[in-house]
N, CA, C and O atoms as a MOPAC input file, in Angstrom:
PM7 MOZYME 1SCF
protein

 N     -1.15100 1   -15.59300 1   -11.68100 1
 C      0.04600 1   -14.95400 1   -11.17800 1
 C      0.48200 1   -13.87400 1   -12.16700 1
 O      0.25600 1   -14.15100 1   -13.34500 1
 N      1.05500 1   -12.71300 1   -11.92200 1
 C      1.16700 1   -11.56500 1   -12.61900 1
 C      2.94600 1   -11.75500 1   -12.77100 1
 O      3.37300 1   -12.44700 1   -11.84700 1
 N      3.64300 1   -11.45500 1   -13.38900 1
 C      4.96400 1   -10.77600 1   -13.61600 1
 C      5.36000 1    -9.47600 1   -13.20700 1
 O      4.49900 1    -8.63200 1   -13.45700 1
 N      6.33900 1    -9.06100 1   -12.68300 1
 C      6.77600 1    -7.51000 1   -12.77400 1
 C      7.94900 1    -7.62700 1   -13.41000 1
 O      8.68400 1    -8.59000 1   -13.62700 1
 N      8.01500 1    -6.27000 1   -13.72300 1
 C     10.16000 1    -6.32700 1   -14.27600 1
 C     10.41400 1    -6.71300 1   -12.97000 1
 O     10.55800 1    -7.90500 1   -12.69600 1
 N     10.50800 1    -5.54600 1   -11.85200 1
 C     11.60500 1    -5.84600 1   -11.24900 1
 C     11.98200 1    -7.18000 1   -10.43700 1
 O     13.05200 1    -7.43900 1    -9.88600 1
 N     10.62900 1    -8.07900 1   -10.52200 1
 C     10.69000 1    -9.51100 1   -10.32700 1
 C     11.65400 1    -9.97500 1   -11.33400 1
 O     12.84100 1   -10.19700 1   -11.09200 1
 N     11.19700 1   -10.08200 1   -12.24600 1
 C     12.01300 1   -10.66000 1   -13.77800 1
 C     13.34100 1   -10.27000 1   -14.14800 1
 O     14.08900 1   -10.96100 1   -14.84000 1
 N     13.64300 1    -9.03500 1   -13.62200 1
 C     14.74500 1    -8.69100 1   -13.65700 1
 C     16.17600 1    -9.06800 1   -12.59700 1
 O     17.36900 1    -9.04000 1   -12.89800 1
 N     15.43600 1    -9.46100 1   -11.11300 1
 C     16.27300 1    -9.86100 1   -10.51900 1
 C     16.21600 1   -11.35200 1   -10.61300 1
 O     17.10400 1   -12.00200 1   -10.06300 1
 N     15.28200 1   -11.93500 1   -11.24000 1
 C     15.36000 1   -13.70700 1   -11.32000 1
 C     16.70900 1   -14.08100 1   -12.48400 1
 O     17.54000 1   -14.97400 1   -12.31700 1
 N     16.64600 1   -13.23900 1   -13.52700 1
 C     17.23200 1   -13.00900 1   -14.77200 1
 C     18.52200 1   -12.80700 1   -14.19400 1
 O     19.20500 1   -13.81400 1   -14.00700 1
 N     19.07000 1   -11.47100 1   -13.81600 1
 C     20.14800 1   -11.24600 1   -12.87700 1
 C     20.73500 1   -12.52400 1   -12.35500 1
 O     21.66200 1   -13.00300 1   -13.00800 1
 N     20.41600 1   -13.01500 1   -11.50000 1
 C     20.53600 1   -14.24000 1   -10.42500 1
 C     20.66100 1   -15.33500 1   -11.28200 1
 O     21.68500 1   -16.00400 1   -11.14300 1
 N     19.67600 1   -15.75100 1   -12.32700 1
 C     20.18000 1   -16.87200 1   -13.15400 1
 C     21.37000 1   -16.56900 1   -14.31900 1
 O     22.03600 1   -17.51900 1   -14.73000 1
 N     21.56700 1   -15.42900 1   -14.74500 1
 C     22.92200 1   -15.43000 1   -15.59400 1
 C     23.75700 1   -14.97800 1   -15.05900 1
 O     24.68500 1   -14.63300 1   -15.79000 1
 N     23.91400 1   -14.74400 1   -13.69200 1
 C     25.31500 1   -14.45000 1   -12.73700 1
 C     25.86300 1   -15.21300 1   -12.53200 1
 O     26.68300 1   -15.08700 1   -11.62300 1
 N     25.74300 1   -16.65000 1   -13.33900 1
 C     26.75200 1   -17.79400 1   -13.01500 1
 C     27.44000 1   -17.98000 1   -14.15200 1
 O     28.36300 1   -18.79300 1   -14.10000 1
 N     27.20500 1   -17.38300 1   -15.25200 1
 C     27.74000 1   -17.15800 1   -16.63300 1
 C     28.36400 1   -16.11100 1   -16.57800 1
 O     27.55800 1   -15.26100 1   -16.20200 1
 N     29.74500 1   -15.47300 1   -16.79700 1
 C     30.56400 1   -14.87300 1   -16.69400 1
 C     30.85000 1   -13.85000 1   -17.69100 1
 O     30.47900 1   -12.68100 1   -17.79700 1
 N     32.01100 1   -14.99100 1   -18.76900 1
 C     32.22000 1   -14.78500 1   -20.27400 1
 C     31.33400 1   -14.73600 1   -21.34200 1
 O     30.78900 1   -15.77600 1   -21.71100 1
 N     31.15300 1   -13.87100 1   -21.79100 1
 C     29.97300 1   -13.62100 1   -23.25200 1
 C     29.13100 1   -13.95100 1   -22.83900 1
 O     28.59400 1   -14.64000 1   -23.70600 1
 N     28.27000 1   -13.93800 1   -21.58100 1
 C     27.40500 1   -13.77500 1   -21.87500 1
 C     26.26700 1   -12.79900 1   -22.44600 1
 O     25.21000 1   -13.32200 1   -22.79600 1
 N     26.37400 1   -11.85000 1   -22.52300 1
 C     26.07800 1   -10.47800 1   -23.10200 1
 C     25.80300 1   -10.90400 1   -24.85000 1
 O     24.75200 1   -10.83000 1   -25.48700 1
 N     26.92900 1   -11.28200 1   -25.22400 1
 C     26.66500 1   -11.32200 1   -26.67500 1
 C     26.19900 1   -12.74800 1   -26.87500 1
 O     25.90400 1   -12.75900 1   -28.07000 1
 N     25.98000 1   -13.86600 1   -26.43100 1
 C     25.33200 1   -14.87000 1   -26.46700 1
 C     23.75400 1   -14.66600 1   -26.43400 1
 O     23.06700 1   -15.18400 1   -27.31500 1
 N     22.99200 1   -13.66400 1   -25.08100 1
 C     21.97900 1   -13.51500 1   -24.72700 1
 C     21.67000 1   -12.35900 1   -26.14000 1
 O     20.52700 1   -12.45500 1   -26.58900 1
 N     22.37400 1   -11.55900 1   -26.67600 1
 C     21.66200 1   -10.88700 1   -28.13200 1
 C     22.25800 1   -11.56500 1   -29.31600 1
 O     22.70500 1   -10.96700 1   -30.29400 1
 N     22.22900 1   -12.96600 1   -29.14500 1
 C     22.82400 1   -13.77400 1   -30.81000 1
 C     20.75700 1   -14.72700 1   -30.64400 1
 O     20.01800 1   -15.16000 1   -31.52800 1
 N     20.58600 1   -14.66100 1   -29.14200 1
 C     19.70300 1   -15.54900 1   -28.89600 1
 C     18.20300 1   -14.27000 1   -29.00100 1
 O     17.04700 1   -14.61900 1   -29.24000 1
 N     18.60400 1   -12.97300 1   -28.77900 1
 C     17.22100 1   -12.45600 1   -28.58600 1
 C     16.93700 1   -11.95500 1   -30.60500 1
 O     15.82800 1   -11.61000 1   -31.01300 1
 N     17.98300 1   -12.03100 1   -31.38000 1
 C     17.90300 1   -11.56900 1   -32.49100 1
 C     17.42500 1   -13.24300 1   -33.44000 1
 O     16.94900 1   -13.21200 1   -34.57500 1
 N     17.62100 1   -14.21500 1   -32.86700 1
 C     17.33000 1   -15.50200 1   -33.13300 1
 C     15.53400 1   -15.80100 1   -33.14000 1
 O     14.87500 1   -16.26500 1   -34.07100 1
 N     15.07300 1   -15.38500 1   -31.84700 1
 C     14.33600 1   -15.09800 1   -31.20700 1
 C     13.37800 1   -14.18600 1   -32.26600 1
 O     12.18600 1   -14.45400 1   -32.41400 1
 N     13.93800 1   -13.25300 1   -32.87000 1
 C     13.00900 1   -11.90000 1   -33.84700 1
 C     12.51200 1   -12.92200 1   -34.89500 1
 O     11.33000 1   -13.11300 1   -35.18200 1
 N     13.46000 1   -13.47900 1   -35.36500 1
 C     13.40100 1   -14.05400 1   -36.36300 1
 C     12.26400 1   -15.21200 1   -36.39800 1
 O     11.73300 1   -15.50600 1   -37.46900 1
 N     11.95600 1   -15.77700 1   -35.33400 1
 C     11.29900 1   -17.25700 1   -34.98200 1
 C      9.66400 1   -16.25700 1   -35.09100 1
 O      8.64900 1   -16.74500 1   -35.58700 1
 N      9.73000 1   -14.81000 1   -34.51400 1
 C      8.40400 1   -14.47700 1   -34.44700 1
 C      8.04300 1   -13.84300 1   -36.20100 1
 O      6.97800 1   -13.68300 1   -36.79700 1
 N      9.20200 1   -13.65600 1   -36.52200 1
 C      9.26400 1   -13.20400 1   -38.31200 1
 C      8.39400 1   -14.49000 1   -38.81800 1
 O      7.43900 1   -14.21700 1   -39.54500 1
 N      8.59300 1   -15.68300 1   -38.55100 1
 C      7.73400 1   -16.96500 1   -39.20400 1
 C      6.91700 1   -17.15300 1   -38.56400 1
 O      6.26500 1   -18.10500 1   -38.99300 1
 N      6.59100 1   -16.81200 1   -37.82100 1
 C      5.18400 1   -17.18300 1   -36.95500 1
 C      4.54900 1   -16.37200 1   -38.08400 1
 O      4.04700 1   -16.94900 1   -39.04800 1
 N      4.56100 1   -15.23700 1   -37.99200 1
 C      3.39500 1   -14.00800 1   -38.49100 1
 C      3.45100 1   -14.04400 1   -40.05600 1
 O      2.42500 1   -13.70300 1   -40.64400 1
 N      4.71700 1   -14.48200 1   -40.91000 1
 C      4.50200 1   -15.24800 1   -41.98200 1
 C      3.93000 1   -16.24800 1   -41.84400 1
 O      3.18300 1   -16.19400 1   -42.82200 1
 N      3.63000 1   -17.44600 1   -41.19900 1
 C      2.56200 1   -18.65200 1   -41.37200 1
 C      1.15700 1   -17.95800 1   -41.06900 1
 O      0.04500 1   -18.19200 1   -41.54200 1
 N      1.58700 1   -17.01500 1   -40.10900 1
 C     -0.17100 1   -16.51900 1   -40.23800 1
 C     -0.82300 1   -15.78600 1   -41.13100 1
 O     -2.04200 1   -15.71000 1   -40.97300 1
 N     -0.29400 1   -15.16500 1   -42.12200 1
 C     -0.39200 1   -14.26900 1   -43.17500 1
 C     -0.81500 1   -15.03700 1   -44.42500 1
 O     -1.54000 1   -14.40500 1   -45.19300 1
 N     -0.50600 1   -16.24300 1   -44.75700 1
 C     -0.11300 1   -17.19700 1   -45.21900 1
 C      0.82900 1   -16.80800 1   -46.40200 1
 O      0.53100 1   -17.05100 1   -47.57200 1
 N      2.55000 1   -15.88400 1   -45.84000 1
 C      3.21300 1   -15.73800 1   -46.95200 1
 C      4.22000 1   -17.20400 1   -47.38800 1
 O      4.89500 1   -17.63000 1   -48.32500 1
 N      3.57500 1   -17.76500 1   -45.38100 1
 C      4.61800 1   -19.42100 1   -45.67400 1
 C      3.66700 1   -20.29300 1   -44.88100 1
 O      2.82500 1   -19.95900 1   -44.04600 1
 N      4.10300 1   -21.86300 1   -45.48100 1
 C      3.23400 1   -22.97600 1   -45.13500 1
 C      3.44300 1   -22.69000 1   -43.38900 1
 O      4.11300 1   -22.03300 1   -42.59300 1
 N      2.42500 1   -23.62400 1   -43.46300 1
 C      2.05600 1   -23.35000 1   -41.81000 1
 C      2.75300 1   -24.84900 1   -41.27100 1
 O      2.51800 1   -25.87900 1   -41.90400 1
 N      3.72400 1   -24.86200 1   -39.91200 1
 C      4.24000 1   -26.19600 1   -39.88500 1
 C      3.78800 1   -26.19900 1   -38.17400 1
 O      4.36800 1   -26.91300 1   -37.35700 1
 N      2.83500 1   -25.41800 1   -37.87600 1
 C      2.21600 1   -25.54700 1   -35.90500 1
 C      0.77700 1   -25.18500 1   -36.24100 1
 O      0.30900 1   -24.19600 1   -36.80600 1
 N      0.26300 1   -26.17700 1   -35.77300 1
 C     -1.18700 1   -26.13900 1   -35.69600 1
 C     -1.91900 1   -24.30500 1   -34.45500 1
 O     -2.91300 1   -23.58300 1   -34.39400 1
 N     -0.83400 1   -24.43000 1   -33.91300 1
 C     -1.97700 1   -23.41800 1   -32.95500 1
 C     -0.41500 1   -22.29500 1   -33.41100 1
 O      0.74500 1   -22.45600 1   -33.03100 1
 N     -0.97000 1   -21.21900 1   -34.31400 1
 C      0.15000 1   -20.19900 1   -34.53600 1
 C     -0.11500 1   -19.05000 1   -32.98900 1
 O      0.63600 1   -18.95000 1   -32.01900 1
 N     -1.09200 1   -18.50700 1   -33.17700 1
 C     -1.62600 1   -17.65700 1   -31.61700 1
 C     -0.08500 1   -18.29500 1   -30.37400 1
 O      0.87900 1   -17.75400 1   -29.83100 1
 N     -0.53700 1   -19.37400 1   -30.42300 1
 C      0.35100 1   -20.09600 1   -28.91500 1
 C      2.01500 1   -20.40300 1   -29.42500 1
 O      2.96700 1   -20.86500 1   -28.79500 1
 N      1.90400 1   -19.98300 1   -30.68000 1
 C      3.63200 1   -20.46200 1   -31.18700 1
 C      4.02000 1   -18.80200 1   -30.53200 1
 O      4.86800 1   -18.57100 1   -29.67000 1
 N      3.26300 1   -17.93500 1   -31.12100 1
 C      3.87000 1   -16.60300 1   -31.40000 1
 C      3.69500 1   -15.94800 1   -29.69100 1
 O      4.50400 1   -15.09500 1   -29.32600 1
 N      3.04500 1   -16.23000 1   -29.12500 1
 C      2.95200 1   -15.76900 1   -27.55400 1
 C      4.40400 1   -16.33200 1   -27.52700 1
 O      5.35800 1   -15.56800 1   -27.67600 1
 N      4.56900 1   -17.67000 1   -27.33500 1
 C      5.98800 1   -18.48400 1   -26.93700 1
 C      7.37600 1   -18.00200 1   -27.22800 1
 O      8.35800 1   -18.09600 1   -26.49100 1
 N      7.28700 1   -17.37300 1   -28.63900 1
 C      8.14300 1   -16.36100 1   -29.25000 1
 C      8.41600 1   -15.06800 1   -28.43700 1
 O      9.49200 1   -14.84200 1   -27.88200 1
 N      7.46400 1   -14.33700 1   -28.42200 1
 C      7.21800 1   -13.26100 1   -28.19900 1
 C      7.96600 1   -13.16100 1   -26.61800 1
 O      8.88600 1   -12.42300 1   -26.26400 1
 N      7.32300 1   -14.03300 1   -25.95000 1
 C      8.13800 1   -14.17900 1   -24.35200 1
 C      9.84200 1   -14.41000 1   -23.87900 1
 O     10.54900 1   -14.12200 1   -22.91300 1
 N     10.01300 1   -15.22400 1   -25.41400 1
 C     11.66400 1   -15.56900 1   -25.63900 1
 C     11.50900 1   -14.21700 1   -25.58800 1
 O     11.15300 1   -13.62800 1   -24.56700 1
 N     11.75300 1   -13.69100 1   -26.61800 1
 C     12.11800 1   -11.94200 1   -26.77700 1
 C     12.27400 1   -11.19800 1   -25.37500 1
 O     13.30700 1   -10.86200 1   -24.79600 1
 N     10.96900 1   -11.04400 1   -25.01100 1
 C     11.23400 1   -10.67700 1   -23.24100 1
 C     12.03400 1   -11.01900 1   -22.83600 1
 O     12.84100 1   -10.11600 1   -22.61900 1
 N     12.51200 1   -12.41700 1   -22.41300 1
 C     13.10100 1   -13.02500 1   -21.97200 1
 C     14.91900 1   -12.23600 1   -22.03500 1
 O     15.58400 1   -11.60100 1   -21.21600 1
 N     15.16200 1   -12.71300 1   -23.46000 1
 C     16.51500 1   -12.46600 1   -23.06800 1
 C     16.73400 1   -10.55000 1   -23.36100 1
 O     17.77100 1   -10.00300 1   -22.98700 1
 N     15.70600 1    -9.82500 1   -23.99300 1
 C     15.86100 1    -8.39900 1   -23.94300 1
 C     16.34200 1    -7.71700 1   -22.57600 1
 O     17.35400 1    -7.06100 1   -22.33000 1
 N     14.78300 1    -8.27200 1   -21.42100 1
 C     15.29300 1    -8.37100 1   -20.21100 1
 C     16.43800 1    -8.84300 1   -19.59900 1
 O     16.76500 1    -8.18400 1   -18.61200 1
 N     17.17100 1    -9.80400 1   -19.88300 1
 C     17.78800 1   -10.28700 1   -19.54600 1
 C     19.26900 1    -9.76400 1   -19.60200 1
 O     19.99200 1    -9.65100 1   -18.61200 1
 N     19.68400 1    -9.40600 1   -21.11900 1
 C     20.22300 1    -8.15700 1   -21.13700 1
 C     20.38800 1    -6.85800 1   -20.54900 1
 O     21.30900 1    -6.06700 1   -20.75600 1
 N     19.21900 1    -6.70200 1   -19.66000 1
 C     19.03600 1    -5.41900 1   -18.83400 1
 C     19.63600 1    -6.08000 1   -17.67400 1
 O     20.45700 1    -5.46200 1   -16.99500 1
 N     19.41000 1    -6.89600 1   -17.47700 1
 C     18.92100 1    -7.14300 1   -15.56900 1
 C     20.84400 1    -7.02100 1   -15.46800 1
 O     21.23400 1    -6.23200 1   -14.60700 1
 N     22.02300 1    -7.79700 1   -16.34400 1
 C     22.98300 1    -8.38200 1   -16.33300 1
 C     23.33200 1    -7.17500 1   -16.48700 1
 O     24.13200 1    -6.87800 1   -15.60000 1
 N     23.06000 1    -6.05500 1   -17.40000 1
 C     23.67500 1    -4.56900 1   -16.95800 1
 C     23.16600 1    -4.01700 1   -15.87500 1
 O     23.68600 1    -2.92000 1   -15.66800 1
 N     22.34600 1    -4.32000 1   -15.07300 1
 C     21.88800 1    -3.17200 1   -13.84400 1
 C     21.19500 1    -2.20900 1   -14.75000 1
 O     21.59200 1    -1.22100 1   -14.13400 1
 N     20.83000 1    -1.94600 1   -15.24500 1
 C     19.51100 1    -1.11500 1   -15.87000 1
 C     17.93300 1    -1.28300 1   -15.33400 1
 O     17.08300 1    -2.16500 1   -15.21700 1
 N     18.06300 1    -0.20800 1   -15.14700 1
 C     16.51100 1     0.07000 1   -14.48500 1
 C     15.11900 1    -0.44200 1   -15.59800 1
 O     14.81000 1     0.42500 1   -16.41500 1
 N     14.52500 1    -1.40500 1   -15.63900 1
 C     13.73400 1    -0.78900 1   -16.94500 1
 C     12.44000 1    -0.18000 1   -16.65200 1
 O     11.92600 1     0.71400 1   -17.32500 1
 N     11.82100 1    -0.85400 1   -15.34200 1
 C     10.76200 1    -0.39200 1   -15.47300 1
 C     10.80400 1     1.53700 1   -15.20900 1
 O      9.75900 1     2.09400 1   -15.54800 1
 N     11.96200 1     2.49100 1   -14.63200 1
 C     11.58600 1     3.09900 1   -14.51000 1
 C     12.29300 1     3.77000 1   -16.43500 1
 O     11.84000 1     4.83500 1   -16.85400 1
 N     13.13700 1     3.12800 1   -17.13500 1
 C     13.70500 1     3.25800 1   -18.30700 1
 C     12.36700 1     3.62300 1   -19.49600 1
 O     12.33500 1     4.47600 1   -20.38300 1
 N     11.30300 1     2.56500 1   -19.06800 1
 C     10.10000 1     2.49000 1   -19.77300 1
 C      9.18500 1     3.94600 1   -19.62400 1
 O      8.91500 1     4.78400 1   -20.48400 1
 N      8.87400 1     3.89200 1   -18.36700 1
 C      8.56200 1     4.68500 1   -18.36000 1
 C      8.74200 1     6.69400 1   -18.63100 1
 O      7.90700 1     7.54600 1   -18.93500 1
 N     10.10200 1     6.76600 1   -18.35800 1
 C     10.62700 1     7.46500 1   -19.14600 1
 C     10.47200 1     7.88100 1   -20.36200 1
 O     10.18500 1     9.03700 1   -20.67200 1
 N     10.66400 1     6.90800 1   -21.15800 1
 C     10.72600 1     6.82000 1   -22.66600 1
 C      9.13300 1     7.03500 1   -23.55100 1
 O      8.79200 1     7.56100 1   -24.61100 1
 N      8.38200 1     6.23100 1   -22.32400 1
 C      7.01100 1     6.95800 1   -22.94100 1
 C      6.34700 1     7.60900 1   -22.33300 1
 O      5.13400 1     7.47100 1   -22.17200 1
 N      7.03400 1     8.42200 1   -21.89900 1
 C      6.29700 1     9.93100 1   -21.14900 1
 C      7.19700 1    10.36800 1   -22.35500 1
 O      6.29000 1    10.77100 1   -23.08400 1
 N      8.19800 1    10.54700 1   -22.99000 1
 C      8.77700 1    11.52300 1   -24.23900 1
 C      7.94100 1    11.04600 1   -25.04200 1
 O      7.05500 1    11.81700 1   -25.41000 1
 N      7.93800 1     9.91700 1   -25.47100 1
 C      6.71400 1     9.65900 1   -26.94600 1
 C      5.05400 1    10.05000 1   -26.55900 1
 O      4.18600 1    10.07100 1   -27.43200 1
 N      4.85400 1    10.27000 1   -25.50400 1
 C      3.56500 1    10.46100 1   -25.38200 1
 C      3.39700 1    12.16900 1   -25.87000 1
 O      2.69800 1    12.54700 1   -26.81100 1
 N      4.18100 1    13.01200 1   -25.01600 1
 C      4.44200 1    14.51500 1   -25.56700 1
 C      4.88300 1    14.43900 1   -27.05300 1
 O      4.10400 1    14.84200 1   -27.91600 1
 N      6.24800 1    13.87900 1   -27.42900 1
 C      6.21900 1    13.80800 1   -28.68300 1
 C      5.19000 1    13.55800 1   -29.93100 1
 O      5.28200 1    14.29000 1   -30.91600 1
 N      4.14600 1    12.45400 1   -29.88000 1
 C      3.56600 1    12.60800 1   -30.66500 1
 C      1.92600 1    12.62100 1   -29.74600 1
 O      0.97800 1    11.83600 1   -29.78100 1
 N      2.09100 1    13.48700 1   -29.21800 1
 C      0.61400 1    14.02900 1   -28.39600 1
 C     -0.48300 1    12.99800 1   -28.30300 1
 O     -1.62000 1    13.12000 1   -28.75700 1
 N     -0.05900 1    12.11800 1   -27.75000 1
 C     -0.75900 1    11.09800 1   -26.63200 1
 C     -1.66700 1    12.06100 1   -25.77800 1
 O     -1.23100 1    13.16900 1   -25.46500 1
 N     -2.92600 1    11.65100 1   -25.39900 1
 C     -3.10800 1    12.24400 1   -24.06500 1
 C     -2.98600 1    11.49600 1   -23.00400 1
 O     -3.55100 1    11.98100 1   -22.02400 1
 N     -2.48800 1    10.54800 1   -22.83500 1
 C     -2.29100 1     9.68800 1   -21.92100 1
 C     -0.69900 1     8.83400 1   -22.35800 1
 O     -0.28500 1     8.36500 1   -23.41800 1
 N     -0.12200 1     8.92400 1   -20.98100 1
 C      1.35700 1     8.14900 1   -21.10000 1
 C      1.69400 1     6.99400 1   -19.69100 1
 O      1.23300 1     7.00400 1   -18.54900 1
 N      2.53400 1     6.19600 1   -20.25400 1
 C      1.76900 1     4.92600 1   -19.15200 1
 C      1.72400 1     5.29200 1   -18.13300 1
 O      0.63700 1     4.95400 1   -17.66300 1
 N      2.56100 1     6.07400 1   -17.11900 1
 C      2.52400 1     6.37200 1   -15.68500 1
 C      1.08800 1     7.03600 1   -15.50600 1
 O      0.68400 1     6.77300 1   -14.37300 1
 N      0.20600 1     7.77800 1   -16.19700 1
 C     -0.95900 1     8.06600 1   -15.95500 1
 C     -1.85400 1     6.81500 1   -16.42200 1
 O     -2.36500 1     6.41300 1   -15.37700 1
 N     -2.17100 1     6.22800 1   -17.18800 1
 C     -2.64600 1     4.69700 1   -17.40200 1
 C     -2.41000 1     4.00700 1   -16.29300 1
 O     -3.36700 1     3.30900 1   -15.95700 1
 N     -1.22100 1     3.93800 1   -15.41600 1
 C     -1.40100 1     2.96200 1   -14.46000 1
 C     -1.85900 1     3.13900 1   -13.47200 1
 O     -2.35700 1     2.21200 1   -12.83300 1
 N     -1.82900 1     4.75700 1   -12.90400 1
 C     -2.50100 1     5.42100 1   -11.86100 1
 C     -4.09100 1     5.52300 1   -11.73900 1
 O     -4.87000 1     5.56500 1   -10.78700 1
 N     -4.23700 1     5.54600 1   -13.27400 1
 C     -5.98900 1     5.95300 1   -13.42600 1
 C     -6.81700 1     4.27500 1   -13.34600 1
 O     -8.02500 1     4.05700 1   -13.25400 1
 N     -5.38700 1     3.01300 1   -13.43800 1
 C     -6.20800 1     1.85100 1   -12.95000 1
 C     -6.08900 1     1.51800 1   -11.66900 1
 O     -6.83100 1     0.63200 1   -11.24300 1
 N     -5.02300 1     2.22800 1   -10.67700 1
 C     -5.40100 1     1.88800 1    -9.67400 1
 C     -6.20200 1     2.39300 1    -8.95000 1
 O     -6.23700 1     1.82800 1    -7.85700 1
 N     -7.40500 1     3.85100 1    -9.13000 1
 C     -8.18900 1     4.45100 1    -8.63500 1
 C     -8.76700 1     3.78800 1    -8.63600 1
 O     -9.89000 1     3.94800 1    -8.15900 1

């Protein structure tokens, strides 16, 4: 099964529309919580710290998805577009630092 934003974004939407008050600053106390959990993953893998999860690969995916999770989530609860936000943003970095390719052409040249 694949993900899209705008799937993820309206599931996200729909599940924190029953939360009212703070939620906004709850969902970035949790996505900056979240940075931090993948900050020790990639220190245990480095070995700058003991290692306390046998499979780091599957800790740091798990991490990494929190992050999604409430970044998105943050979006969806403002009405922010992201997928077309994304794309935007790297069509400027692609010109900016001369990419020859920027994702809206990457995604076109896989669906040929």
């Amino acid at each position: 099964m694949q993900v899209n934003m705008t799937d993820l974004q309206e599931y996200l939407a729909q599940h924190y529309a029953i939360h009212s008050n703070g939620v906004e600053t709850s969902l970035f106390m949790k996505l900056v919580e979240e940075v931090g959990e993948v900050a020790e993953v990639l220190n245990q893998r480095s070995g700058r710290k003991a290692k306390d999860k046998d499979d780091l690969d599957q800790e740091l995916a798990t991490e990494i998805a929190d992050i999604i999770h409430y970044a998105v989530a943050l979006a969806a609860i403002n009405g922010l577009n992201l997928t077309e936000t994304i794309l935007e943003k790297d069509k400027r970095a692609s010109i900016k630092y001369n990419h020859t390719m920027n994702l809206a052409d990457f995604i076109q040249n896989k669906l040929q």
